[in-house]
DODRENVEX-714927 format. One record per residue (C-alpha): residue number from 1; residue in one letter; chain; z, y, x. Coordinates in steps of 0.5 Angstrom, whole numbers, plus 500, padded with zeros to 3 digits. Layout:
% residues N
(NUM,'A','A',(Z,Y,X))
...
This chain:
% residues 124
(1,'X','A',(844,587,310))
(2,'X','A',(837,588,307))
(3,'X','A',(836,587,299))
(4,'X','A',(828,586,301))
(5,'X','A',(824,582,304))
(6,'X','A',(817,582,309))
(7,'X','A',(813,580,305))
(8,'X','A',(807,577,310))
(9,'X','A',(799,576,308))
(10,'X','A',(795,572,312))
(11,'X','A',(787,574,311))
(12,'X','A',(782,569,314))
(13,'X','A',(786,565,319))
(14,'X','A',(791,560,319))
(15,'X','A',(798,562,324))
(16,'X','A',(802,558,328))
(17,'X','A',(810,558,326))
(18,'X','A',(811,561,332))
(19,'X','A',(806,567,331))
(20,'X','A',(810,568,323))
(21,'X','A',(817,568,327))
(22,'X','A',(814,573,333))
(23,'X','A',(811,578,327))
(24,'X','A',(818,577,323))
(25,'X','A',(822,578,330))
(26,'X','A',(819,585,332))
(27,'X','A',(818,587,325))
(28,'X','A',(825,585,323))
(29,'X','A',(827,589,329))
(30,'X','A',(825,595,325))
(31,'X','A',(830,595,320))
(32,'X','A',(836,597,324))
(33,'X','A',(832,604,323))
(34,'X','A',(831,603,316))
(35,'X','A',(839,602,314))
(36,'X','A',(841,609,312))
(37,'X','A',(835,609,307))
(38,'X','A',(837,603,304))
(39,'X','A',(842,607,299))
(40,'X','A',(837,612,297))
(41,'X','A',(832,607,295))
(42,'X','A',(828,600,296))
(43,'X','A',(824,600,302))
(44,'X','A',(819,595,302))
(45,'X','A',(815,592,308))
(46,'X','A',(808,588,308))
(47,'X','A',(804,586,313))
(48,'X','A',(797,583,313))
(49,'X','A',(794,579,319))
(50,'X','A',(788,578,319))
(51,'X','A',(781,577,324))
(52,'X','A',(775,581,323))
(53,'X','A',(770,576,325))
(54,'X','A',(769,568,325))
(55,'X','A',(763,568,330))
(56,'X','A',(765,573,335))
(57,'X','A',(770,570,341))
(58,'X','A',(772,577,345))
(59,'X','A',(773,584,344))
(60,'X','A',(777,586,338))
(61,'X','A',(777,580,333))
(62,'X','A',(784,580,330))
(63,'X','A',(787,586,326))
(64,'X','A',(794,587,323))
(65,'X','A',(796,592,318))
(66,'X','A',(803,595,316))
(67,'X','A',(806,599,310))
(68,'X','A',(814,600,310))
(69,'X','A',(814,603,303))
(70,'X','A',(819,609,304))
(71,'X','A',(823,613,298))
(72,'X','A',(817,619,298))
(73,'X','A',(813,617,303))
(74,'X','A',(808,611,306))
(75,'X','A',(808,609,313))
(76,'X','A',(803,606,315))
(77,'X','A',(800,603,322))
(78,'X','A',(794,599,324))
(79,'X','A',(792,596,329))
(80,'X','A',(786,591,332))
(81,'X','A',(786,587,339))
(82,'X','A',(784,581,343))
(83,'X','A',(790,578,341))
(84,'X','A',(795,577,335))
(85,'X','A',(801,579,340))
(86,'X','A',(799,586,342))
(87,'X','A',(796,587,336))
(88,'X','A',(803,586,333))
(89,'X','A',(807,590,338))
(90,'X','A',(802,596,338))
(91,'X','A',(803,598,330))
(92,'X','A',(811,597,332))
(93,'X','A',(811,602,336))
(94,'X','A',(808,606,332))
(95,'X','A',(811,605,325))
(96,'X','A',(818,606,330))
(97,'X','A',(815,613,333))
(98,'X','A',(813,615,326))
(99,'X','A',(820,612,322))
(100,'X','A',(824,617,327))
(101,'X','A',(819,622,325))
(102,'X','A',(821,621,318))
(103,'X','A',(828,621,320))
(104,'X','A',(829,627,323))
(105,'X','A',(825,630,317))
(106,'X','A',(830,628,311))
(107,'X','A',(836,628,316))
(108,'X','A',(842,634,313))
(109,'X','A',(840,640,317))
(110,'X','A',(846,644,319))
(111,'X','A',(849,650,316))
(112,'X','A',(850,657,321))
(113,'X','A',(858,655,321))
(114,'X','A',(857,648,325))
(115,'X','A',(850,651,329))
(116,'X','A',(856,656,332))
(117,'X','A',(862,651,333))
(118,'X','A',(856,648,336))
(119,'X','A',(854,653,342))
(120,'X','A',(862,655,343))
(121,'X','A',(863,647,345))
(122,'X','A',(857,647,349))
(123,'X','A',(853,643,345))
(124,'X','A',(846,643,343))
């Protein structure tokens, strides 16, 4: 389906498979929004986790970066948490939001003839 792969960094810590299978599942997920792009260009994905401190036990000490490499644009989103999980959901969330951001901005825009063929179906 997708000629690229995650590519995946580990900084200061040592990740169980279980946590490498879960960043791949949700950020895998986001493929399914990046399909059509797919034709235009390469679209590169790179994901970094990492803990912040060795010494502290609570508060913000993990932090996961992303970066999807789109034809004209770089998306980018990260995050910090207690813990890896929310960590790696909070920057899915907000690469999603801005992945259908940067959709609707080079989605074909339509022409007077279809906005009218439009408005006489009902449709907006």
């Amino acid at each position: 389906m997708f000629s690229h792969d995650i590519k995946f960094k580990a900084t200061g810590i040592d990740l169980p498979q279980s946590i490498v299978n879960y960043i791949y599942d949700k950020i895998g997920s986001l493929k399914k929004f990046l399909q059509d792009l797919e034709t235009k260009g390469g679209v590169d994905i790179d994901v970094e986790i990492g803990r912040t401190t060795r010494h502290h036990r609570k508060g913000l000490v993990y932090r996961a970066e992303c970066n999807i490499v789109l034809p004209g644009k770089l998306l980018r989103a990260a995050h910090e948490d207690w813990d890896v999980r929310r960590c790696i959901d909070e920057i899915k969330k907000e690469l999603q939001q801005e992945i259908k951001k940067y959709m609707s901005k080079i989605r074909p825009q339509d022409s007077n003839g279809q906005r009218k063929i439009r408005d006489l179906r009902g449709k907006l």
